[in-house]
C-alpha positions as CSV (number, residue, x, y, z in Angstrom):
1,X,0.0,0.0,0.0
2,X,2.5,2.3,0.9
3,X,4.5,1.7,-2.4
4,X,0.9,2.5,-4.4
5,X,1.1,6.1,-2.6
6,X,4.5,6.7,-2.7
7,X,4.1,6.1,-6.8
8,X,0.2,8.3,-7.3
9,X,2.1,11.0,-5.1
10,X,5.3,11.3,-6.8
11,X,3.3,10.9,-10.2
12,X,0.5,14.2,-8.5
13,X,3.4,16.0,-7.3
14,X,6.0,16.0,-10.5
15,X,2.4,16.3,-13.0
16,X,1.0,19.3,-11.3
17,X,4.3,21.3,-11.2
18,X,4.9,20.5,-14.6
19,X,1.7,22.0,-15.9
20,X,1.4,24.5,-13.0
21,X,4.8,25.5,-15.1
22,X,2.7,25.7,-18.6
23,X,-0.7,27.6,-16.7
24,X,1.6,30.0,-15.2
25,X,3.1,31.2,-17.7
26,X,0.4,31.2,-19.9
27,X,-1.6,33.6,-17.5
28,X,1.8,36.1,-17.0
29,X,1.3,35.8,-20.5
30,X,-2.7,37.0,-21.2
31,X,-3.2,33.4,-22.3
32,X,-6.9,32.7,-21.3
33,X,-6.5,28.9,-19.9
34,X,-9.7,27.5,-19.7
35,X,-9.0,24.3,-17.5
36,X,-6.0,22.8,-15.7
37,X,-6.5,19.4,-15.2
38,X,-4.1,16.6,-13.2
39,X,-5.1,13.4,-14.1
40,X,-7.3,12.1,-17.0
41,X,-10.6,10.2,-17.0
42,X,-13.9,11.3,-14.7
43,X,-13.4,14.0,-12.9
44,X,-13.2,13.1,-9.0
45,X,-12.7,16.4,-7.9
46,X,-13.1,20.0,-10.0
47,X,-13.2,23.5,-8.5
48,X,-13.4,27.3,-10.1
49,X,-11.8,30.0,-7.8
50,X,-14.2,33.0,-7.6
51,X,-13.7,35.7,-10.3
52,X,-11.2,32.7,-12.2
53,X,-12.1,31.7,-15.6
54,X,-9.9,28.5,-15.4
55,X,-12.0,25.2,-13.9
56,X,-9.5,22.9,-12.0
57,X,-9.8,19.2,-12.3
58,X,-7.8,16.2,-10.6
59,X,-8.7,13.7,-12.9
60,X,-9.1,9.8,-11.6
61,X,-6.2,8.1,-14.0
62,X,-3.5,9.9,-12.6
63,X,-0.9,9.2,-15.2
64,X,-0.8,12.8,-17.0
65,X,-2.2,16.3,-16.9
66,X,-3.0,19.3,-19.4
67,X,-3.3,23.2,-19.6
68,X,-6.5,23.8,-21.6
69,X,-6.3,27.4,-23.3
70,X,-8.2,29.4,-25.4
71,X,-7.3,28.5,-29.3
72,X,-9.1,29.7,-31.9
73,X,-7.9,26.2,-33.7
74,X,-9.6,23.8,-30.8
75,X,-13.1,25.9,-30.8
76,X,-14.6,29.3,-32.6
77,X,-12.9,32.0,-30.6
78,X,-15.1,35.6,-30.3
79,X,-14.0,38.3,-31.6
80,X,-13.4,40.3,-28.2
81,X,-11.7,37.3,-27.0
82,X,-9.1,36.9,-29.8
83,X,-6.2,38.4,-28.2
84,X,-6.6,35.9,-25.4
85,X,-6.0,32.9,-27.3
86,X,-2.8,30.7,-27.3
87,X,-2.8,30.8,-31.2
88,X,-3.0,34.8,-31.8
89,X,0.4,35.3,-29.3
90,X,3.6,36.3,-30.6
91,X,6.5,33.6,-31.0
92,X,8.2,34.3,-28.1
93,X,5.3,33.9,-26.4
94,X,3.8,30.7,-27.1
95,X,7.7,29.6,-27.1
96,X,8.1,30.5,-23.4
97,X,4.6,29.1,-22.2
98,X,5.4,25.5,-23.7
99,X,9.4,25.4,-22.0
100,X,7.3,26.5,-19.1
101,X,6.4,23.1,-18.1
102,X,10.1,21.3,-18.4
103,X,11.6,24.5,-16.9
104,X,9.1,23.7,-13.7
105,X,10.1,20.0,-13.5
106,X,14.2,20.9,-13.5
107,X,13.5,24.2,-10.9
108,X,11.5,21.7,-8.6
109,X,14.4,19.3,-8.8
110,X,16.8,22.1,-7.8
111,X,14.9,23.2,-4.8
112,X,14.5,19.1,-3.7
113,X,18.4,18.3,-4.0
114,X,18.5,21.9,-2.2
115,X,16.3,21.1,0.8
116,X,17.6,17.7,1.4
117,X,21.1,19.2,1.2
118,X,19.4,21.4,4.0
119,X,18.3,19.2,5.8
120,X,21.3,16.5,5.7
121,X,20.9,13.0,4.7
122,X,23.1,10.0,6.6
123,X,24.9,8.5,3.9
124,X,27.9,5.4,3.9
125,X,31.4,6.8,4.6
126,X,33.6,6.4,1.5
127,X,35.2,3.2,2.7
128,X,35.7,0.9,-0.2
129,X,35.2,-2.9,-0.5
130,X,36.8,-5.7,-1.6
131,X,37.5,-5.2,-5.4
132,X,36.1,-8.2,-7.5
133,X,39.4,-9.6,-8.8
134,X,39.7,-8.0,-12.4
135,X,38.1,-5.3,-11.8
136,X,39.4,-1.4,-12.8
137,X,39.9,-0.9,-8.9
138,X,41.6,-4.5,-8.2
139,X,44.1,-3.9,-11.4
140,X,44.9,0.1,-10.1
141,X,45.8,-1.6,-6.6
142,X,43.2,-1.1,-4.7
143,X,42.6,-3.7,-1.8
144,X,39.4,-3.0,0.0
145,X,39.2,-0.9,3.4
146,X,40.5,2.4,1.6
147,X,39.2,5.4,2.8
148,X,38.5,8.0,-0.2
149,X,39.3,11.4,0.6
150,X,39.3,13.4,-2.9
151,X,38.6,12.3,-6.3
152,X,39.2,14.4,-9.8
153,X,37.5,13.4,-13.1
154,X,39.7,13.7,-16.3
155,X,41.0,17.3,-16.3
156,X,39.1,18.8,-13.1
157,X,40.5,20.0,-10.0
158,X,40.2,17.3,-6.7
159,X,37.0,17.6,-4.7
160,X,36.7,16.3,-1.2
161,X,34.4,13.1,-1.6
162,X,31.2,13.3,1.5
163,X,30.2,9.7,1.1
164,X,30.2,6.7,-0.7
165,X,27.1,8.0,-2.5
166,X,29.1,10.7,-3.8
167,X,31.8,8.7,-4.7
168,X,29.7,6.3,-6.9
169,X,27.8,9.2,-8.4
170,X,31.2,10.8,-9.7
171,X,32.6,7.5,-10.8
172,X,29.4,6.4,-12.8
173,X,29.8,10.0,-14.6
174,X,32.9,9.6,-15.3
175,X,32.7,5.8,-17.1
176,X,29.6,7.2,-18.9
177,X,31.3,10.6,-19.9
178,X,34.5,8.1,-21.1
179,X,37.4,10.1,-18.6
180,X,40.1,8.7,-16.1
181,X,39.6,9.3,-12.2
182,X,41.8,10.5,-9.5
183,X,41.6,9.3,-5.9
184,X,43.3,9.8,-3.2
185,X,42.6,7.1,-0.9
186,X,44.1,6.6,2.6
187,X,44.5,3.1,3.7
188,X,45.7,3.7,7.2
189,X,45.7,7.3,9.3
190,X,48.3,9.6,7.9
191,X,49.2,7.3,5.1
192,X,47.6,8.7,2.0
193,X,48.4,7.8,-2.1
194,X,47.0,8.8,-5.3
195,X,45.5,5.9,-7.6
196,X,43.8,6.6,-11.0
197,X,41.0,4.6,-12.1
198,X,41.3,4.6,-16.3
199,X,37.4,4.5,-16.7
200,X,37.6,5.1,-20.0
201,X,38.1,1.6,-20.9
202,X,34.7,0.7,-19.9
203,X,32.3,-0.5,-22.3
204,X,29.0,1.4,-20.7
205,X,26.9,-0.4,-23.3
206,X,25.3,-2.5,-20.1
207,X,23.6,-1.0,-17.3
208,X,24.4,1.2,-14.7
209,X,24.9,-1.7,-11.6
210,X,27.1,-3.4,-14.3
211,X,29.3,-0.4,-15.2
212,X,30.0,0.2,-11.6
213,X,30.8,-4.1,-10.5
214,X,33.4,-3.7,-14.0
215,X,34.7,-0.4,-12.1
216,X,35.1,-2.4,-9.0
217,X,33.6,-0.3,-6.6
218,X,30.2,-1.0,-5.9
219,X,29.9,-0.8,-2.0
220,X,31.1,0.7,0.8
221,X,33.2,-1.9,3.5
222,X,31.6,-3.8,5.5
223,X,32.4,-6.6,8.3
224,X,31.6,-10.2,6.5
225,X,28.4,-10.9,8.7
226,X,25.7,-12.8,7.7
227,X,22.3,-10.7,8.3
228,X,18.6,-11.7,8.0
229,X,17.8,-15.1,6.3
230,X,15.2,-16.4,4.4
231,X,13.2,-19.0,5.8
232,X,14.0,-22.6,4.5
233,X,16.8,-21.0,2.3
234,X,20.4,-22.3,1.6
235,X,21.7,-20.3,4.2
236,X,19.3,-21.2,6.8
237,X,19.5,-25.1,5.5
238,X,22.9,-24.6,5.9
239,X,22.3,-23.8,9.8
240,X,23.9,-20.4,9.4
241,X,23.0,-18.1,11.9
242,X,22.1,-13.8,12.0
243,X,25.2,-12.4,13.1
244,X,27.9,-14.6,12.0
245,X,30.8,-13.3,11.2
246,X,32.3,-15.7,8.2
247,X,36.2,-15.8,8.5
248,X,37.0,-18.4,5.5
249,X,35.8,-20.0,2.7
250,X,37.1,-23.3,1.5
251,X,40.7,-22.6,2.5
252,X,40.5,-18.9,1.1
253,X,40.4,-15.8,4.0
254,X,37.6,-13.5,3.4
255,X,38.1,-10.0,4.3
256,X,35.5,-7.8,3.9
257,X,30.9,-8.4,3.0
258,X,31.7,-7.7,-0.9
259,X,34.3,-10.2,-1.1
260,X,31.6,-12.6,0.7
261,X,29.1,-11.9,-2.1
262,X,31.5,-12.2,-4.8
263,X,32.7,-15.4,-3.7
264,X,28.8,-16.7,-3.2
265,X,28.2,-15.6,-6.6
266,X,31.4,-17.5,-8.2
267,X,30.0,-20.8,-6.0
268,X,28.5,-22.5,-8.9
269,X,30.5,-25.3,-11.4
270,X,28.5,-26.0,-14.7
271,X,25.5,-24.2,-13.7
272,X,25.2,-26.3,-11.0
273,X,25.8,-24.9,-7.3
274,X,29.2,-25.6,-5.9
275,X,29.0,-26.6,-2.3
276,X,31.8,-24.9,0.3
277,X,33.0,-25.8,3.7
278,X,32.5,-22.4,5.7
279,X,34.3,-21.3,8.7
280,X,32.5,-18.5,10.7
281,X,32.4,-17.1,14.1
282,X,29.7,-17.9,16.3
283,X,29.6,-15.9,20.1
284,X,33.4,-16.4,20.2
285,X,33.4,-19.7,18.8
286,X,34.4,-20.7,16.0
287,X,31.7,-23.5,13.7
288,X,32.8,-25.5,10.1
289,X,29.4,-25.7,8.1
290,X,28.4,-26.8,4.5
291,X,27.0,-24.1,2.2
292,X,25.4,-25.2,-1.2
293,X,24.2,-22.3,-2.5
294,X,20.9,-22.0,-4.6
295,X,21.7,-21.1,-8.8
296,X,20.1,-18.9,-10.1
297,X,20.2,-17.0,-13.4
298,X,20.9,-12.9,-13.6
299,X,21.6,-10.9,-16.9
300,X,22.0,-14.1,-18.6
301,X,24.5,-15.2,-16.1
302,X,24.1,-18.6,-13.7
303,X,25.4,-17.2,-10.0
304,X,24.9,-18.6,-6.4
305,X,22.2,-17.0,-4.2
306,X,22.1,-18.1,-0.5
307,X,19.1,-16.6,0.6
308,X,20.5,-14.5,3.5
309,X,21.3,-10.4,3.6
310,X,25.1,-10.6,3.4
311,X,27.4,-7.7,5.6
312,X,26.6,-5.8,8.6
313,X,25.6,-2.2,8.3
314,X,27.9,0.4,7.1
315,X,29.6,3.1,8.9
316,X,27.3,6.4,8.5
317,X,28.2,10.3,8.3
318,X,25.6,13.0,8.2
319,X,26.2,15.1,4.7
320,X,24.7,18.9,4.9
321,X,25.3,21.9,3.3
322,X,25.1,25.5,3.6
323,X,22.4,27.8,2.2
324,X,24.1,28.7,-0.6
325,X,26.1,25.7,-1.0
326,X,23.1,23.7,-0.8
327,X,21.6,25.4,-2.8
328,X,24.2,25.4,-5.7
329,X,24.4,22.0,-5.3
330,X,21.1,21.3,-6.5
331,X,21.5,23.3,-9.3
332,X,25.1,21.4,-10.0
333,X,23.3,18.2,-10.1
334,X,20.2,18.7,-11.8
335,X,22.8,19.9,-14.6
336,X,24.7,16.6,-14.1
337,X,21.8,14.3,-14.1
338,X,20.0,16.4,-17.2
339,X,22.9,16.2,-19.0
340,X,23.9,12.4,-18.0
341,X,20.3,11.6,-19.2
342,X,20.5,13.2,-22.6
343,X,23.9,11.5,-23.2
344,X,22.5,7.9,-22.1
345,X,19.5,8.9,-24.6
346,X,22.1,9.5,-27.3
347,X,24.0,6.5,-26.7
348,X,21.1,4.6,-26.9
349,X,20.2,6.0,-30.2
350,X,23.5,5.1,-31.8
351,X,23.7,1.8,-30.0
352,X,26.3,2.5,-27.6
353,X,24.4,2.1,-24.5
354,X,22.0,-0.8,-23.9
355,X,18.2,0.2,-24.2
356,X,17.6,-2.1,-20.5
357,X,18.7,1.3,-19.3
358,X,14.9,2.9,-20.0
359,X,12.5,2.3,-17.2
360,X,9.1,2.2,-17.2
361,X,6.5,3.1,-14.6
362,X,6.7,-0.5,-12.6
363,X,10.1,0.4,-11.9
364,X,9.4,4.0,-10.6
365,X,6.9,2.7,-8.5
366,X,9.0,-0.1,-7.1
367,X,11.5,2.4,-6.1
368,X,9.1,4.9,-4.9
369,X,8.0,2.5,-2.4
370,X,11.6,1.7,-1.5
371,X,12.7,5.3,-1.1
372,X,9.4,6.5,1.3
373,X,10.2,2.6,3.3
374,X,13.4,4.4,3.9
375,X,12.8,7.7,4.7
376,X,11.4,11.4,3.4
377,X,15.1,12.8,2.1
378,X,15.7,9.3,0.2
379,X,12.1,10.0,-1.0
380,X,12.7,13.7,-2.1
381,X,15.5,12.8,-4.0
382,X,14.1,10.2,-5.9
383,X,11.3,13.1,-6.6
384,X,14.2,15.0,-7.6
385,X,15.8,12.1,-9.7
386,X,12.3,11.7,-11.9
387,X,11.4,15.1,-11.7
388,X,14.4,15.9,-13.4
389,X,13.7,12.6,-15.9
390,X,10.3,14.5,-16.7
391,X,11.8,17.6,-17.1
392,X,14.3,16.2,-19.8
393,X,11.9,13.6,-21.8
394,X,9.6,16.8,-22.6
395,X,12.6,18.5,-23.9
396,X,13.0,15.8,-26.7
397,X,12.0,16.7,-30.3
398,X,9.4,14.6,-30.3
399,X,6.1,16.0,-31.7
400,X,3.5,14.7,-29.1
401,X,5.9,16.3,-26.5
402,X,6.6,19.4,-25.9
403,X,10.0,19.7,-27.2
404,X,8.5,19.1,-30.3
405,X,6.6,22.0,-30.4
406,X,9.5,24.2,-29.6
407,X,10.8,22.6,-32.9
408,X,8.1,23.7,-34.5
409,X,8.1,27.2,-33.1
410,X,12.0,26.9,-34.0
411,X,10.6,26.2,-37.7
412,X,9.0,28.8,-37.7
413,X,11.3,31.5,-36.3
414,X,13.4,31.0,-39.4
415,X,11.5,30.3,-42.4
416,X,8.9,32.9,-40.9
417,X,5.7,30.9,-41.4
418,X,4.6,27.5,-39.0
419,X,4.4,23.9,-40.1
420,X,1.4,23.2,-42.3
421,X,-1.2,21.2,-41.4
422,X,-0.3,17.8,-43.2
423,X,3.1,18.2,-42.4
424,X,1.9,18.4,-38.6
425,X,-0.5,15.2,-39.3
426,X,2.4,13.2,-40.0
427,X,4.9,14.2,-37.4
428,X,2.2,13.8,-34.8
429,X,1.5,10.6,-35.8
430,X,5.3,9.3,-36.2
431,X,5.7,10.9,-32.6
432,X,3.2,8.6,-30.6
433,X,4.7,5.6,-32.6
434,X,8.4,6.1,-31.1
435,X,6.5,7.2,-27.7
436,X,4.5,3.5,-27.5
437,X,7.7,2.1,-28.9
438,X,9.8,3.3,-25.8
439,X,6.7,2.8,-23.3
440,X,6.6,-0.7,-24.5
441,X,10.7,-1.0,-24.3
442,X,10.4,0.3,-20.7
443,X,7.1,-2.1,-19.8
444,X,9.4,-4.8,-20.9
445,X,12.4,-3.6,-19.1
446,X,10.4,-3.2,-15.9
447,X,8.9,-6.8,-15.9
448,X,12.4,-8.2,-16.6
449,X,13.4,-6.8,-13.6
450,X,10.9,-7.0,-11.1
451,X,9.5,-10.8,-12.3
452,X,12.7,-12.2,-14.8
């Protein structure tokens, strides 16, 4: 239930801004707007402020929204009403009142990345894990237990890293945008070295939990200890215990709760789970058990599962900012993530990025839930995340969207005249193709996740 509510008020909240952005402006603009309406279908709910000609509507399907103005090309238009029409504005005008909507969805991004950078968020220390052996991090010499202090993409000048969110947010820029990173990590107090991390060797045609397992860094450190367990699972057949600390596998140490996974992922021979003598400590003592892990299949890949939460919880800081630091730093990532999202759109286009990377709606909503389950700033920035999303896919020059209206006003800037009728027939009619094409690409995506 809570997941349901998280999703209809993420979907109310990012919808209403947006075309709160379009009324607006439209309004500063003489625009007569006859109805804003969130959500489609029967009306559940519909008002009219006094001396207002505009009838608001929430809508009971609410999975979009529109701005209904005066246009003499929608209905006959009286005369005395003319210059309040949408269609009888200038350019800049009608220009201004369709970016109004995107512009919303990035400024209400800003100002959620501001308040929880306000408010402070606990976040994992930059501690790193276990590298998987291979791995960018492994090969550059990291071990596992480094402390990150500062990190440097390509030509940019070193910038203390706050957590291990940050860290992995830089690093997952920095394989997508193809440049090298520079850490300087401190393995002990007082001890300190640089390490560069070549990421642009990564192939970033897979997805984003992919790109950061090749990088090698894709969890902070943690003790080895085995957490919850599923009823009846390997683990718990196993007659592993919450709190054990594992201290060996087969005759192999392990150090750290990402080594631990990695090594119950590589327990499998042939497809077929590999069974392990484990050595783990047990209120001081210390107990040999037999692990056969369950197989099980992930991105086309056969890996051992055994049905426990693996690694104790990480060590937390509290990250907060400034006023105007926190503020500026919603604007700085809005910019980053609008202009990470246009470059993954790109790649996609040319078919250097994998098109598993769109998400669709099931997906939102599963990690709508997740983020209000963990708290109102993880919740806020996930607003932030999608609001952003929004903001960006509305840009696009697609003709259903508003993007491709600004191309037509863009049209019709230089030529001096606006697309004709037939010529808008067609457009609008290729535009909801490639918009059903990437709604079904995302449907698919979604229930390969949540149910492959």
């Amino acid at each position: 239930m809570l997941t349901l509510l998280a999703f209809v008020g993420a979907l109310a909240i990012l919808i209403a801004v947006h075309e709160y952005g379009h009324y607006r402006v439209a309004v500063a603009c003489g625009v007569k707007v006859l109805r804003f309406s969130v959500g489609f279908g029967k009306p559940i709910l519909r008002w009219r402020p006094k001396g207002s000609p505009t009838e608001f509507v929430l809508g009971a399907i609410p999975l979009g929204g529109f701005v209904r103005m005066l246009d003499e090309r929608e209905a006959p238009v009286a005369a005395e009403e003319r210059h309040l029409a949408f269609n009888t504005q200038p350019l800049r005008a009608r220009a201004a009142i369709v970016a109004a909507g995107p512009a919303a969805n990035l400024l209400l991004a800003v100002l959620l990345y501001a308040v929880v950078n306000w408010a402070g968020v606990q976040e994992p220390m930059a501690y790193i894990s276990s590298p998987p052996v291979g791995s960018i991090a492994e090969r550059a010499g990291l071990h596992g237990g480094e402390f990150v202090q500062s990190i440097a993409l390509g030509d940019d000048e070193p910038r203390e890293v706050r957590s291990f969110e940050d860290l992995r947010w830089t690093l997952t820029r920095g394989a997508l945008d193809g440049e090298p990173a520079r850490l300087e990590v401190q393995a002990r107090p007082g001890v300190s070295r640089a390490v560069v991390l070549p990421l642009d060797e990564i192939d970033v045609r897979q997805a984003d939990a992919e790109v950061l397992r090749k990088i090698g860094i894709a969890s902070p450190w943690t003790r080895p200890v085995v957490g919850e367990l599923v009823a009846d699972g390997p683990a718990a057949r196993a007659g592993l215990r919450a709190g054990d600390l594992v201290l060996r596998i087969g005759d192999a140490a392990v150090d750290d709760a990402q080594q631990l996974r990695e090594r119950i992922r590589a327990s499998v021979r042939a497809a077929a789970p590999l069974a392990q003598r484990w050595s783990v400590e047990r209120a001081g003592r210390v107990l040999e058990l037999e692990v056969a892990p369950d197989a099980v299949e992930e991105n086309g890949q056969i890996i051992g599962r055994i049905g426990a939460y693996v690694g104790e919880p990480p060590r937390f800081t509290t990250v907060r900012y400034g006023a105007a630091e926190g503020l500026w730093n919603g604007v700085e990532r809005t910019w980053q993530v609008s202009a990470l999202s246009l470059k993954m759109i790109g790649r996609m286009l040319v078919g250097e990025a994998s098109i598993k990377n769109i998400s669709g709606p099931l997906t939102i909503a599963d990690y709508a839930g997740r983020s209000a389950h963990i708290g109102l700033t993880q919740y806020l920035t996930f607003l932030a995340l999608i609001s952003v999303s929004l903001g960006v896919l509305n840009l696009l020059p697609l003709p259903v969207l508003d993007g491709g209206h600004l191309m037509y006003y863009l049209w019709e800037g230089i030529t001096g005249k606006g697309v004709s009728e037939a010529w808008m027939d067609k457009l609008q009619r290729g535009g909801i193709a490639i918009l059903l094409l990437m709604m079904s690409v995302a449907l698919f995506n979604d229930f390969t996740r949540l149910f492959g």
